[in-house]
C-alpha positions as CSV (number, residue, x, y, z in Angstrom):
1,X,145.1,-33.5,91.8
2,X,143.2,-35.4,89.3
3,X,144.8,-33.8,86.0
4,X,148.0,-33.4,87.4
5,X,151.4,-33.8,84.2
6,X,153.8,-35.4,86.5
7,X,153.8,-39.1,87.7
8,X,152.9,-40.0,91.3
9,X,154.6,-43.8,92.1
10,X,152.9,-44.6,95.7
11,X,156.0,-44.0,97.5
12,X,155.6,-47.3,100.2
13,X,154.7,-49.5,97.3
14,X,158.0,-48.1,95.6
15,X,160.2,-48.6,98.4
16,X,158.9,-52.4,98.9
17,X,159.5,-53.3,95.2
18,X,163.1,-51.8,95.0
19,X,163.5,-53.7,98.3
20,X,162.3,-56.9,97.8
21,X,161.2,-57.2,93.9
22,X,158.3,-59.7,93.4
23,X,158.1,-62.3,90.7
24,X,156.3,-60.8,87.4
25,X,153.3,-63.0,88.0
26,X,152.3,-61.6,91.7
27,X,152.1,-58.1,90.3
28,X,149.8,-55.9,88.7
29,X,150.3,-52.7,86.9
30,X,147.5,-49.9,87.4
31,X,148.0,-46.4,85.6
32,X,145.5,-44.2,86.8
33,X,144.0,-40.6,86.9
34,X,143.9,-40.0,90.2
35,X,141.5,-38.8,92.7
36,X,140.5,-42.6,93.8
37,X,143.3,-42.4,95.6
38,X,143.2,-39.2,97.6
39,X,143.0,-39.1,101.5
40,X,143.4,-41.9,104.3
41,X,141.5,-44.6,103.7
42,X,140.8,-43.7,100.3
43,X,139.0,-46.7,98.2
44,X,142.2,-47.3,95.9
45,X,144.3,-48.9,98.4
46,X,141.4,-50.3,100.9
47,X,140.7,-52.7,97.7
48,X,144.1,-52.6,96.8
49,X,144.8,-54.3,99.9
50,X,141.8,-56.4,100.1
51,X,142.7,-57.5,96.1
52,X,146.3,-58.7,97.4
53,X,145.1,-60.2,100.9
54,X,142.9,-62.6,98.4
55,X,145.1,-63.2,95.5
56,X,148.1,-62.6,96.6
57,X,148.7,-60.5,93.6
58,X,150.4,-56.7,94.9
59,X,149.0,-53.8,93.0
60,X,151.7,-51.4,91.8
61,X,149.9,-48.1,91.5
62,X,151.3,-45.3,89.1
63,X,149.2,-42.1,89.0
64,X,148.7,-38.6,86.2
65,X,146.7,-36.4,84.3
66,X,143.8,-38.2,82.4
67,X,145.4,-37.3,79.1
68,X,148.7,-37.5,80.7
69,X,148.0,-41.8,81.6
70,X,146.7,-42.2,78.1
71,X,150.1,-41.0,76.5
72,X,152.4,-42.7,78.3
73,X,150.3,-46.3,77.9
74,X,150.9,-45.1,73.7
75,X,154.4,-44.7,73.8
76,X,154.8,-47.9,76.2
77,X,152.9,-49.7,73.4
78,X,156.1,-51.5,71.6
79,X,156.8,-52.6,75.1
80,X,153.9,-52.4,77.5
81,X,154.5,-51.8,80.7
82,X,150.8,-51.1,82.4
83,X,148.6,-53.9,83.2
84,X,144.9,-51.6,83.6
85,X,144.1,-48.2,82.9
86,X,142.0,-45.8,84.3
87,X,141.2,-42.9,83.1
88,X,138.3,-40.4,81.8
89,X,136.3,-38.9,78.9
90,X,137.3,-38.6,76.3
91,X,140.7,-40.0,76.8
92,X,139.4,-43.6,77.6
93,X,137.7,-43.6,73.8
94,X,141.3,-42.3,72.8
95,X,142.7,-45.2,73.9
96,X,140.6,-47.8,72.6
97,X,140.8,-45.8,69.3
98,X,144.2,-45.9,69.1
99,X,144.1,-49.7,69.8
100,X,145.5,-49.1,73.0
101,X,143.1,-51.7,75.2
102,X,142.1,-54.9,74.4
103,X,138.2,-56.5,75.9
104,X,137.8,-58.1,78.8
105,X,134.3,-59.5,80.3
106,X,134.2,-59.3,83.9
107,X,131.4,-60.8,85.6
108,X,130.0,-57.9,87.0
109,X,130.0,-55.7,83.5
110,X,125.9,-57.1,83.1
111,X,124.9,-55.0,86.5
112,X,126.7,-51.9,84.6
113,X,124.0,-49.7,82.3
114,X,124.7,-50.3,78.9
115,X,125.3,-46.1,78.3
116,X,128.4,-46.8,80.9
117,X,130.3,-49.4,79.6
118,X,131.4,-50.2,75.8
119,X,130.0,-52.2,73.5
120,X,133.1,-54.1,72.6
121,X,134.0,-54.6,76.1
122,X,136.7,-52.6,76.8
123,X,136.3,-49.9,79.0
124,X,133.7,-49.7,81.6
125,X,132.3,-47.3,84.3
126,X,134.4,-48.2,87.5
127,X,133.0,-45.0,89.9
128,X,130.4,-42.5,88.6
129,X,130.8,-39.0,88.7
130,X,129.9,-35.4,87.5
131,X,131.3,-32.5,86.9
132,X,131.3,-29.1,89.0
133,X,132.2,-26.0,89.9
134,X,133.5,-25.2,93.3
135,X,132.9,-21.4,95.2
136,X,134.4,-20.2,98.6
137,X,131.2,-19.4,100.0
138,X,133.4,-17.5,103.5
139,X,133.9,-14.8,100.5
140,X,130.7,-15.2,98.3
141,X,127.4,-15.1,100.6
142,X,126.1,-17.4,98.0
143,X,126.9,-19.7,94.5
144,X,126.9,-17.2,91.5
145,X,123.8,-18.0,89.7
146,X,124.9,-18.3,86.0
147,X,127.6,-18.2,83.3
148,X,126.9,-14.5,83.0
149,X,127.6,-13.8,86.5
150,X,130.8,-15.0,86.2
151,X,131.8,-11.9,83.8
152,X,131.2,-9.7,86.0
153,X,134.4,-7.3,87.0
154,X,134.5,-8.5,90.5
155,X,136.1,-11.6,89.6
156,X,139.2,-10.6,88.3
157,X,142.1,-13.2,88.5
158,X,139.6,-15.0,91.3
159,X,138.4,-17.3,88.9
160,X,140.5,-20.3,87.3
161,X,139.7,-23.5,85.5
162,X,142.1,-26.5,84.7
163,X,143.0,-26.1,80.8
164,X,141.2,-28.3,78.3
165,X,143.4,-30.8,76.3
166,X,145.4,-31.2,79.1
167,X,142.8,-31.8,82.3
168,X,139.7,-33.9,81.9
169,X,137.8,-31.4,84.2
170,X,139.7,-28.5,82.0
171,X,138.3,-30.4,78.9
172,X,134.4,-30.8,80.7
173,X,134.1,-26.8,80.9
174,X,135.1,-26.4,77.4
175,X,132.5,-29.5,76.5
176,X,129.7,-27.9,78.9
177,X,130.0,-24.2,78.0
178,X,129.8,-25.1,74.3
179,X,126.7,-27.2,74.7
180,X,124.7,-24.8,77.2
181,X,125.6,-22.0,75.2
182,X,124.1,-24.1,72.0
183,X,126.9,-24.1,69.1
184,X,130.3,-24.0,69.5
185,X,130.9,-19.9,67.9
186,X,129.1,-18.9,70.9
187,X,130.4,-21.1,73.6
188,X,133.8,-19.9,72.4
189,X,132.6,-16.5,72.4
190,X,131.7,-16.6,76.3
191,X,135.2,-18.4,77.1
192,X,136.9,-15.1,75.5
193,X,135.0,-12.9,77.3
194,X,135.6,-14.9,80.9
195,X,139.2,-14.9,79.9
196,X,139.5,-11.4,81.3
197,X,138.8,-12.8,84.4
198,X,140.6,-15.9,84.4
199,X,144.1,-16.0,86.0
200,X,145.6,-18.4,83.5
201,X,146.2,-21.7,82.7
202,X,146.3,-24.8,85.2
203,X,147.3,-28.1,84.1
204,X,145.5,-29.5,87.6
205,X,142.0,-29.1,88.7
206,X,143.1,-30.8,91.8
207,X,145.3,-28.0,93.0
208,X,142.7,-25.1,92.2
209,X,140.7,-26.6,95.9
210,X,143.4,-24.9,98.0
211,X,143.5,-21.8,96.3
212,X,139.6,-21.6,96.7
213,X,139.4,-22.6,100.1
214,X,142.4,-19.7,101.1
215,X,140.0,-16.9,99.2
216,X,142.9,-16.8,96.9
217,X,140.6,-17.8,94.2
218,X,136.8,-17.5,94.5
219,X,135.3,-19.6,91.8
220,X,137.0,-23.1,90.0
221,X,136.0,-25.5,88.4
222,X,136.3,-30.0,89.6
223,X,134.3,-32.7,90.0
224,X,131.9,-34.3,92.6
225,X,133.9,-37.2,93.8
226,X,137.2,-35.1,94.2
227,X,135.7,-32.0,95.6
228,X,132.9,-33.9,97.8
229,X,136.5,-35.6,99.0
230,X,138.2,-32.5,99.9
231,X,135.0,-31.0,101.7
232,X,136.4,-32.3,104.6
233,X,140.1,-30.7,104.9
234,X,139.2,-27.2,102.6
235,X,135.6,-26.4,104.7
236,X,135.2,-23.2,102.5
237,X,134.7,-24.7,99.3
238,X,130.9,-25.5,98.1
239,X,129.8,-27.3,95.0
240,X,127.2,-25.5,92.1
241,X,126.1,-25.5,88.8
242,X,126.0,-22.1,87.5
243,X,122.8,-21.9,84.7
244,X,123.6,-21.5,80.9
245,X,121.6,-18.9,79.3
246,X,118.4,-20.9,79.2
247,X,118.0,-20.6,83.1
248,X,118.8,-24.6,83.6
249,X,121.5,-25.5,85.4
250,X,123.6,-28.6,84.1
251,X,126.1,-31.6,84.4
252,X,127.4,-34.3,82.5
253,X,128.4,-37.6,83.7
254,X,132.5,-37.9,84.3
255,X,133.1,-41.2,85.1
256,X,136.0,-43.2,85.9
257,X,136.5,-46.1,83.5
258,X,138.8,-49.3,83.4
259,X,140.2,-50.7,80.7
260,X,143.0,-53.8,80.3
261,X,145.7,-52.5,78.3
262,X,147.2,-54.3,74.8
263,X,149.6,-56.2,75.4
264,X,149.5,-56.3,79.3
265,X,152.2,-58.2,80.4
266,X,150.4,-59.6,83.3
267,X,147.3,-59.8,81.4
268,X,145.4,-62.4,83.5
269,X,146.3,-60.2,87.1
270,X,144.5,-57.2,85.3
271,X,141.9,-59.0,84.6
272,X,141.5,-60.2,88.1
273,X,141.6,-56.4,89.5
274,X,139.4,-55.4,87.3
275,X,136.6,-58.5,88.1
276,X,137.7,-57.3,92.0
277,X,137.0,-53.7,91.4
278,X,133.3,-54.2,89.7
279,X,132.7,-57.1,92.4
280,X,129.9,-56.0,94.7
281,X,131.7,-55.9,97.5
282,X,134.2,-53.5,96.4
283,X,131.2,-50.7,94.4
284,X,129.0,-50.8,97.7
285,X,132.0,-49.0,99.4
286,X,132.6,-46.3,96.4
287,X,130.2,-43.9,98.1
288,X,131.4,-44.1,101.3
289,X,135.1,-44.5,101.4
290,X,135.8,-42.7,97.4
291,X,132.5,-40.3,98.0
292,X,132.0,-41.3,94.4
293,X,128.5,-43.4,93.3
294,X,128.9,-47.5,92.4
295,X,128.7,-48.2,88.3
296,X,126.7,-51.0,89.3
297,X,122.9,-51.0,89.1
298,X,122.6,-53.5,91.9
299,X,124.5,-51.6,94.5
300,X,122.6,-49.0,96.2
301,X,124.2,-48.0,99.3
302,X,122.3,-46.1,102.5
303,X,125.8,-43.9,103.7
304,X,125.2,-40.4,103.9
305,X,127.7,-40.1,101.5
306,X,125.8,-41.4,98.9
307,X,122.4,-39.7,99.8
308,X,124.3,-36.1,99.6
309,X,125.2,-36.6,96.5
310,X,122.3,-37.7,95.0
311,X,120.6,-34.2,96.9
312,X,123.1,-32.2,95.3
313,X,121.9,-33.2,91.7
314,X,118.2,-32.8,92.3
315,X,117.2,-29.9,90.0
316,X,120.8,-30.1,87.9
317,X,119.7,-31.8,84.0
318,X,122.1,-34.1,83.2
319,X,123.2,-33.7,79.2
320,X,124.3,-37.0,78.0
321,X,127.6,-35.9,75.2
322,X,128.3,-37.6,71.8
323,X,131.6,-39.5,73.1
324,X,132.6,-40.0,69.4
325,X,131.8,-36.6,68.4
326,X,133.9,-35.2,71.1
327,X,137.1,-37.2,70.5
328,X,136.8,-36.3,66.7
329,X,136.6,-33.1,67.4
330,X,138.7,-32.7,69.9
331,X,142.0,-31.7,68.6
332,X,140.6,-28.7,66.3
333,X,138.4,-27.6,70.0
334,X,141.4,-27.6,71.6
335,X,143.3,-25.4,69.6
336,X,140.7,-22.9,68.9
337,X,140.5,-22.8,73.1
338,X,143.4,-21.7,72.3
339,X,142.9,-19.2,69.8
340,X,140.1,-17.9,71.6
341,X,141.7,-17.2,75.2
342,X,144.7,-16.7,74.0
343,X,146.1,-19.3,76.3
């Protein structure tokens, strides 16, 4: 549940540091969006584990919402409490707006593509990823073909998406729509029409799989890595790209970034996790064990994982959005969401 409000403390990690607390300098603090750590093994704790086994340095994981990790790193900020933060578009340009990070240079930041890290050095892609829409094809004999299918009558409170401001994914439709649609009037014309349909507000995208995979809903929205993930456990579900009113089907690049925070109070660990987490070894394992695809250029794994979801973006254009644009916008977007769903 990627976009999730509520905190998620990984409950054996908990129990050990209540039990037996470590001293401040063998720990490191990671407040995440999740969805990296989803499933056993998931990639989180495989280098998790791997990172402590080396350093000796025990990773205390805390999980939310995209937004949701953003805003409690702010009002820590007078007394920091998170080490590294990851977290998605627009939220991790938020932070680093807000002076909530401060630059590191890991060594593997030169085999990341210059449009997926910062300038400045403070965020960078750690898994790359796309969003989606998800269909129950047990109840649809096939994807519906466009954004104007999706008005039709017959999907009446069988079609949900996670709501914008609050879910990253939620916040990608609203982003998407507007752009295939060409101006924002008319993007937020078609999400008041597809509100008819809509069964209301979801603060998780993450949640929205089971419902599609019951029948319960037919249509959702996600993203690759989590729903490729949950392909396994909720067989029904199949990813798509419905076409804007151009005929093109299209995406936009969701990725993961990591960032240290200001102020870290075990600035040198996060560091360290973050070198370990953009280290070769770790990215030629995204594909496989997160069914996300490496940041790094250098990696290039041969899993099946990886080579599916390279086949499911053949034929999808990938529309590259103005990350500054967005977050300057994106309070007044938000609310006219709003205002236009009446959500």
């Amino acid at each position: 549940m990627k976009h999730a409000t509520s905190f998620i403390v990984a409950g054996c990690l908990a129990a050990a540091l209540i039990a037996m607390p470590a001293r401040a300098e063998e720990v490191v603090t990671v407040y995440s969006a999740d969805g990296l750590h989803d499933g056993t093994p998931n990639w989180y704790q495989t280098e998790f584990d791997a990172f402590t086994k080396a350093t000796g340095i025990k990773v205390q994981y805390v999980e939310a919402g995209s937004g949701v990790v953003v805003e409690r790193v702010a009002k820590e900020a007078s007394n920091p409490q998170a080490d590294v933060l990851v977290t998605l578009p627009p939220f991790i340009q938020k932070a680093k707006a807000d002076g909530l990070l401060q630059p590191s240079s890991p060594s593997g930041a030169s085999q990341i593509a210059a449009g997926d890290k910062d300038p400045e050095g403070y965020y960078y892609s750690l898994v790359n990823n796309y969003m989606n829409f998800i269909y129950n094809a047990k109840m649809l004999p096939e994807a519906p073909k466009s954004f104007a299918d999706l008005l039709d009558p017959k999907f009446k409170d069988k079609l949900q998406y996670s709501t914008p401001g609050q879910a990253g994914d939620g916040t990608a439709v609203m982003l998407l729509i507007n752009a295939v649609y060409g101006s924002k009037d008319a993007g937020f014309d078609y999400l008041k029409k597809l509100q008819a349909n809509n069964r209301g507000p979801s603060s998780s995208t993450g949640k929205l799989t089971a419902l599609v995979n019951k029948g319960e809903l037919w249509v959702a929205n996600g993203d690759m890595q989590m729903n490729f993930s949950q392909m396994a456990d909720n067989p029904n579900i199949k990813i798509f790209w419905p076409a804007g009113p151009d005929g093109q089907r299209t995406t936009f690049a969701l990725p993961y970034y990591i960032g240290l925070v200001k102020g870290a109070p075990h600035a040198e660990a996060g560091k360290k996790l973050i070198e370990f987490l953009l280290s070769k070894e770790a990215q030629s394992t995204v594909s496989s064990i997160a069914q996300g695809l490496p940041s790094r250029q250098d990696v290039h794994p041969a899993d099946d994982n990886y080579k599916q979801l390279h086949a499911m973006l053949e034929g999808v254009k990938i529309w590259t959005p103005d990350w500054a644009q967005v977050l300057k916008d994106l309070q007044a977007d938000v609310a006219r969401w709003h205002e236009a769903t009446g959500s």
